[in-house]
C-alpha positions as CSV (number, residue, x, y, z in Angstrom):
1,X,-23.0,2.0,6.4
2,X,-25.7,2.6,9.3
3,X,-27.7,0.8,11.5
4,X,-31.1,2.0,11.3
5,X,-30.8,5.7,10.4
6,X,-27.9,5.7,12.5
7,X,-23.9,5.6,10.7
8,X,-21.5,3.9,12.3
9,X,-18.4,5.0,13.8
10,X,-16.4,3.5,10.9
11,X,-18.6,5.9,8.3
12,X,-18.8,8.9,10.8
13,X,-14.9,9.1,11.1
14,X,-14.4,8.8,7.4
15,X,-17.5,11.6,6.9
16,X,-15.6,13.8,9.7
17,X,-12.0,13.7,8.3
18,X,-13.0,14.4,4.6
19,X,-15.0,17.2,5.9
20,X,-12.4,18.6,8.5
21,X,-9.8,18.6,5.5
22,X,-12.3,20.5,3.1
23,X,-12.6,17.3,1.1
24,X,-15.5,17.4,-0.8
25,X,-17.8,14.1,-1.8
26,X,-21.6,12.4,-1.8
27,X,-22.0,9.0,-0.4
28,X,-23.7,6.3,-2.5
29,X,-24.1,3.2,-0.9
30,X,-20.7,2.0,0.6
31,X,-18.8,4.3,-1.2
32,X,-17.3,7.9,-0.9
33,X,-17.2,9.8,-4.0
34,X,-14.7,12.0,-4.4
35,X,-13.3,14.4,-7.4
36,X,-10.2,12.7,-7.7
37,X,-11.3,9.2,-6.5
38,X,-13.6,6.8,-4.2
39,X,-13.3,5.4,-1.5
40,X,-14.8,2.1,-1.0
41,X,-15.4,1.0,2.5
42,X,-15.4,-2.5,4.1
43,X,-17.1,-2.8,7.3
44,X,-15.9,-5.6,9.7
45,X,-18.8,-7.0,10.4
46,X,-19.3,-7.8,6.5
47,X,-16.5,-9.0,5.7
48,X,-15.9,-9.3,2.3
49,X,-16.1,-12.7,0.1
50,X,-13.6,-13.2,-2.9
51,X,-16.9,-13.3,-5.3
52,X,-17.7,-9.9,-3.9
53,X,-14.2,-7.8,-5.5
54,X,-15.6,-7.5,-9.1
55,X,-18.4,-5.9,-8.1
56,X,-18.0,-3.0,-6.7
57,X,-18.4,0.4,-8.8
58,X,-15.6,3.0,-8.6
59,X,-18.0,5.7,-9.2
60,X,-15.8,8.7,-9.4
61,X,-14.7,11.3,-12.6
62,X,-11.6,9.1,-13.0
63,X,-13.0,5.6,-12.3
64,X,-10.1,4.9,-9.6
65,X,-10.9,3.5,-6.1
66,X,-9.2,3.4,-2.6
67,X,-10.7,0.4,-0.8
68,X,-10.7,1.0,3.4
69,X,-11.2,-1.8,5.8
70,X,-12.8,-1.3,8.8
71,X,-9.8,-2.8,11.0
72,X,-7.6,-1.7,9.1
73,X,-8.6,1.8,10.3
74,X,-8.3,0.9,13.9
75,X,-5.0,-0.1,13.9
76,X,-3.3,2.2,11.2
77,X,-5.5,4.9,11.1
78,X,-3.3,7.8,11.3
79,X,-0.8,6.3,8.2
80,X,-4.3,6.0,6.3
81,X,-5.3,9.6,7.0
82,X,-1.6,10.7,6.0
83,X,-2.1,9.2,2.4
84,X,-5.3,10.4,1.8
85,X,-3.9,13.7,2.6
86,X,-1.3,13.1,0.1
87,X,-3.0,11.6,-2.6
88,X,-5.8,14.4,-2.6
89,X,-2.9,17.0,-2.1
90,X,-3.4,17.9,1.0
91,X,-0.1,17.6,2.7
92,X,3.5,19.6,2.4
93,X,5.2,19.3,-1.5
94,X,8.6,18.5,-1.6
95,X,10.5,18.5,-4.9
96,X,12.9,15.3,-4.8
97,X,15.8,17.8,-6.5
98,X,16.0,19.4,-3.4
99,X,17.3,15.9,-1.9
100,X,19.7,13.7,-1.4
101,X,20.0,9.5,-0.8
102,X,22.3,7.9,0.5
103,X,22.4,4.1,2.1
104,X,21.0,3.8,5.5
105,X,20.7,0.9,8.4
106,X,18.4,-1.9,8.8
107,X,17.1,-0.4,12.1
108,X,16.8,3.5,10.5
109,X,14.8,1.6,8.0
110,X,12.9,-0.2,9.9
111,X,11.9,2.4,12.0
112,X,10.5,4.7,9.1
113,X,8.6,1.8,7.6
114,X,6.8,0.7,10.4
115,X,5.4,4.6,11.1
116,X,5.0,4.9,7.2
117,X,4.0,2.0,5.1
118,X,0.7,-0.2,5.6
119,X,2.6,-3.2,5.7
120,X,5.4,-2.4,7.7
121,X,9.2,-3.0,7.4
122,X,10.3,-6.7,5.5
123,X,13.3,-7.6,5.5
124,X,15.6,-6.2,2.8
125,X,19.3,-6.4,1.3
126,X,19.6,-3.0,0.3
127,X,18.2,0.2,2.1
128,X,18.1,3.7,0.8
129,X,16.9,7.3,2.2
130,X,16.1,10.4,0.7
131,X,17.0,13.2,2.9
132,X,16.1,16.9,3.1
133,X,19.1,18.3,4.7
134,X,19.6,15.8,7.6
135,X,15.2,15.1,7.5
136,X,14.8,11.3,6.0
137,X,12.1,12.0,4.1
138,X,11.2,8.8,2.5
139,X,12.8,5.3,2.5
140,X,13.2,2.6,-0.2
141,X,14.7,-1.0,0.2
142,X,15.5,-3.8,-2.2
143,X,16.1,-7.4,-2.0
144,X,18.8,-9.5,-3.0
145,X,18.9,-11.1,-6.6
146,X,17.2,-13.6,-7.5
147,X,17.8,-15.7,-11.0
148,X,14.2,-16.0,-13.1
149,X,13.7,-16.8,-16.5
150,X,12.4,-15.0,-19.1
151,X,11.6,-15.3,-22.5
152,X,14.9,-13.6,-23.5
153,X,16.8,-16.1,-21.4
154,X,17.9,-16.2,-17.6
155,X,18.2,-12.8,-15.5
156,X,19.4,-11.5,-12.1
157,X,16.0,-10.1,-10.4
158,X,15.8,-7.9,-8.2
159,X,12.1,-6.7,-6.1
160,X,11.7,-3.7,-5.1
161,X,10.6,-4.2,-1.6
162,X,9.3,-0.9,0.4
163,X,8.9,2.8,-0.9
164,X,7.3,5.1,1.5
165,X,6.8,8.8,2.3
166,X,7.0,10.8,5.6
167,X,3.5,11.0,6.9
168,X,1.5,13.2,4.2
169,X,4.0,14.7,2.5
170,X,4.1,14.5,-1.2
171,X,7.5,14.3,-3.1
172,X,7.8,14.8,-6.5
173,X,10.4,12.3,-8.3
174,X,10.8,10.7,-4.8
175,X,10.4,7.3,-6.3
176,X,12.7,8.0,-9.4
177,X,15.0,9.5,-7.6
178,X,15.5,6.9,-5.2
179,X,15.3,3.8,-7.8
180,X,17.9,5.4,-10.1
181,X,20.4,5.6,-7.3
182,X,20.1,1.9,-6.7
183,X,20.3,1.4,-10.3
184,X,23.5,3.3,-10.4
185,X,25.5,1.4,-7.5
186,X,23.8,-2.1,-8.0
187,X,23.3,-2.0,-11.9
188,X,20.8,-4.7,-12.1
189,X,19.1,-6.6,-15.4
190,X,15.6,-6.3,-13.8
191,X,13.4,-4.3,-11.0
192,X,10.0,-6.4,-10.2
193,X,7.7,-4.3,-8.0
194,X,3.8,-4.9,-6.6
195,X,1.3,-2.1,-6.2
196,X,-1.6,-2.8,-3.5
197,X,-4.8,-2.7,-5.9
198,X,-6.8,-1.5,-2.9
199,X,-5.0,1.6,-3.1
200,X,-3.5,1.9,-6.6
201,X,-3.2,0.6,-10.3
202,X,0.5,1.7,-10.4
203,X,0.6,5.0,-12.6
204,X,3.7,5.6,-10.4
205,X,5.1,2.5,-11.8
206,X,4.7,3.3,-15.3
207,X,5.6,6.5,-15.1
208,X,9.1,5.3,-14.1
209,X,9.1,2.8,-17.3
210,X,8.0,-0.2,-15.5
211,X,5.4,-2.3,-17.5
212,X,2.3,-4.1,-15.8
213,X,3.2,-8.0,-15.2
214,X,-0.2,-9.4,-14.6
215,X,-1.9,-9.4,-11.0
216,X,-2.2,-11.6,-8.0
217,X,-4.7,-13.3,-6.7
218,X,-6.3,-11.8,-3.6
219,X,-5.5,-13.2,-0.2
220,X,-7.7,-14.1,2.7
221,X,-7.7,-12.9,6.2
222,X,-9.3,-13.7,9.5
223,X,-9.9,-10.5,11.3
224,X,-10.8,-11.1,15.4
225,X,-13.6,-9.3,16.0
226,X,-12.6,-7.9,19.5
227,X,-9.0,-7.2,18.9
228,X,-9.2,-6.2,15.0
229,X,-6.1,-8.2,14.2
230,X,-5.4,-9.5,11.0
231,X,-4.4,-13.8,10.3
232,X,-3.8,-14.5,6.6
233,X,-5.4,-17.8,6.0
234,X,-1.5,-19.1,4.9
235,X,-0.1,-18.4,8.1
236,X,-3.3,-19.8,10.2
237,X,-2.6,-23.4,8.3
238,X,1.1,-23.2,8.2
239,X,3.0,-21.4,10.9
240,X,3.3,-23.0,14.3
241,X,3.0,-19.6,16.2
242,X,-0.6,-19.7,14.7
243,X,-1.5,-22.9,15.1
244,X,-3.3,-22.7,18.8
245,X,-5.2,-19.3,17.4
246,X,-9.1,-20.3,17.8
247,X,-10.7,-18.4,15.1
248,X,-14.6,-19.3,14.1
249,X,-17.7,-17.5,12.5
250,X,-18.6,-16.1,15.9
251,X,-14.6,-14.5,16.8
252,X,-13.9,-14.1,13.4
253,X,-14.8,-12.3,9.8
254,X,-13.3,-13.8,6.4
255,X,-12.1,-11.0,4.3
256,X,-10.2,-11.0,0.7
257,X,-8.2,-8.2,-0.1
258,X,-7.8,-7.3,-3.9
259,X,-4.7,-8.3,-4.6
260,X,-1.2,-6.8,-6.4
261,X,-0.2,-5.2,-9.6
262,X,2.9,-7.0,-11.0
263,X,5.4,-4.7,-12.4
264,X,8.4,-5.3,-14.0
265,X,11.3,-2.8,-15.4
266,X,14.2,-4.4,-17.4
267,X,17.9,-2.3,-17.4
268,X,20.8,-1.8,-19.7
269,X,23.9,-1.1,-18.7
270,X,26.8,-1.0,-21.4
């Protein structure tokens, strides 16, 4: 976006980063295009209304869109760059035969998800690493069960909570690998996952035999324009650490994200 003739930061680091990585793409409105993808980009000072999601054009060869927030690229800037890197194939390739898993501790996992994921560690009854040699390479954790019905009757649940890659690199079968060794020890009836639409429509998913479950419906946040911190609406109305933050049209921009991908895989073990 610029002001005048003159881009922002916001634009001008995006611009510099796909052209330091020989990325090439054309700009068209608030867009990157991109080969492979787009990438949409949400300034702060914008925001972005919940009437606004449906209409904006993906624009690239494939028709798929990576949506970047403008304070979401202050604070996790360098996790963004990483997968970008890896999703245009610009980091290190590892093949996930060349690993191992095995279970790991609430802090180890906690520690790799906070550096790694966009959302962070959550909490989590079952944590798994893939390692090369003794390198944990990527992390995946999985909650408890949980009985939900289906039309086929009542079944144990289980989400899978976090999967996440070291910084750019790129494992192949990472994910599989991972969510058949918690299939093996746990044997559940069902594996319910969400993929972040701003980022993905959940190939990897299906790929793995997962089928799409419908979506979610986007969720709001109040982003302080000084400190570029992030209040969902939710926790603004109901949790009582919130409840003194002062947020109006003059601190404060109203954003909607795009919401989650549903997925759902069902097992058989005989």
């Amino acid at each position: 976006m610029k002001v005048g003739c003159v881009e922002s930061q916001f634009v001008l680091e995006i611009r510099f980063f796909l052209t330091d990585n020989a990325i090439c793409f054309k700009m068209v409105d608030s867009s990157f295009l991109l080969s492979e993808f787009s990438i949409t980009i949400v300034p702060l000072p914008l925001g972005r209304k919940i009437e606004e999601l449906d209409t904006m054009n993906n624009g690239s060869e494939k028709g798929e869109r990576v949506v970047i927030h403008e304070d979401l690229w202050v604070q996790k800037g360098a996790l963004i760059r990483n997968r970008l890197l890896a999703r245009l194939g610009k980091g290190e390739v590892l093949f996930a035969r060349k690993c191992s898993v095995r279970e790991i501790e609430t802090m180890a996992a906690r520690d790799f998800l906070e550096e790694n994921h966009m959302l962070g560690y959550s909490r989590a009854k079952y944590k798994y690493g893939l390692f090369n040699g003794d390198k944990m390479v990527a992390v995946a954790t999985f909650s408890a069960s949980r009985p939900m019905m289906r039309d086929h009757g009542l079944v144990e649940s289980f989400e899978w909570v976090r999967y996440a890659s070291l910084g750019s690199l790129r494992i192949i079968g990472g994910m599989g690998k991972l969510l058949s060794f918690f299939a093996r020890c746990i044997k559940p009836q069902e594996v319910m996952s969400y993929a972040d639409a701003e980022w993905s429509e959940g190939g990897a998913y299906l790929s793995l035999g997962f089928e799409i479950a419908g979506k979610t419906t986007p969720v709001g946040f109040y982003v302080d324009k000084i400190s570029y911190e992030r209040f969902p609406m939710k926790k603004l109305l109901k949790d009582k650490k919130y409840r003194n933050q002062e947020l109006d049209e003059d601190s404060a921009v109203l954003l909607f994200n795009s919401g989650n991908f549903k997925f759902i895989r069902s097992f058989s073990f005989l």
